[in-house]
C-alpha positions in Angstrom: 2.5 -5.9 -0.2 2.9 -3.5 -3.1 1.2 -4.7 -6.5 2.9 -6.2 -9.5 3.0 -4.0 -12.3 0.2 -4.4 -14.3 0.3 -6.7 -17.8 -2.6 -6.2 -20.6 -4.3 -9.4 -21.3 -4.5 -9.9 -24.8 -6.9 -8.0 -27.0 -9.1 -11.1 -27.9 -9.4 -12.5 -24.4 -10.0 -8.8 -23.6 -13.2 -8.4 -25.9 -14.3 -12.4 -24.9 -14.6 -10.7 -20.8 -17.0 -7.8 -22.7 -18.9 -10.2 -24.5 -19.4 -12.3 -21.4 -19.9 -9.4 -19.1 -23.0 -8.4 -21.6 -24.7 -11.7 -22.0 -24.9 -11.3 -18.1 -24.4 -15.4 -17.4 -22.5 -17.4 -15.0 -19.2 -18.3 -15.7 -16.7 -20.4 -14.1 -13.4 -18.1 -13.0 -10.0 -18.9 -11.6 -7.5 -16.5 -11.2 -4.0 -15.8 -8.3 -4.2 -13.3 -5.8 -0.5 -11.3 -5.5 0.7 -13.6 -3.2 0.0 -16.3 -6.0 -3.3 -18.6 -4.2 -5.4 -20.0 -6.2 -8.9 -18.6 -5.7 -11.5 -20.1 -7.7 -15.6 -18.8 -8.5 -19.2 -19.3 -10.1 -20.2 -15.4 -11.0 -21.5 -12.9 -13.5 -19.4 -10.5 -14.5 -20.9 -7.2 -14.2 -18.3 -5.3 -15.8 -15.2 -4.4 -17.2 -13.2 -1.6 -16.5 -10.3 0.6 -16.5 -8.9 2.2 -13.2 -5.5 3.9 -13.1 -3.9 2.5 -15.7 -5.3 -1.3 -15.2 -8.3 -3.2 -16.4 -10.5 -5.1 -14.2 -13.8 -7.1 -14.2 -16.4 -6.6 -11.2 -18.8 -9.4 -10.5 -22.0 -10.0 -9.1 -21.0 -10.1 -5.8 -19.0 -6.6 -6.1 -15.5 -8.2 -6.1 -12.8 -6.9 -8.4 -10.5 -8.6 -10.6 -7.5 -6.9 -12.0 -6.9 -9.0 -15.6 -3.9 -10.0 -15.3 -4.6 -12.0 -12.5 -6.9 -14.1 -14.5 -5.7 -17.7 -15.1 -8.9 -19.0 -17.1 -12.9 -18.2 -17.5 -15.6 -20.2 -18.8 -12.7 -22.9 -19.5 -10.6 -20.8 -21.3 -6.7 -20.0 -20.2 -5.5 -16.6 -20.1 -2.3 -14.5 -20.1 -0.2 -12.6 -22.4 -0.7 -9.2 -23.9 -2.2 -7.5 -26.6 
């Protein structure tokens, strides 16, 4: 399945994932795969990154994110761009 093209989150949700990602706690995080399920997680996020073009987070456990897949983290909704 070939990827979307990728959408920039918006600048403020954007710096709320670095703020997160360096206070290193647990944070509740939904988010739809490309074939649009629901997936749903309890993690730190380790980081946040940029990889060709798209941003994505990493958790604890190593997974990847891309952004735009995000639907909300620690209870708040995401989307749009910056």
């Amino acid at each position: 399945m070939k990827q979307p093209t990728y959408n920039p989150i918006s600048c403020s949700l954007h710096d709320e994932l670095l703020d997160l990602a360096t206070r290193r706690q647990t944070v509740q995080i939904t988010w739809r795969d490309f074939a649009e399920n629901e997936h749903n997680a309890n993690a730190t996020i380790t980081d946040v990154f940029s990889r060709e073009a798209q941003e994505f987070l990493q958790l604890s456990s190593g997974q990847e994110i891309r952004l735009d897949q995000l639907t909300t983290v620690d209870g708040k909704i995401f989307g749009g761009n910056c």
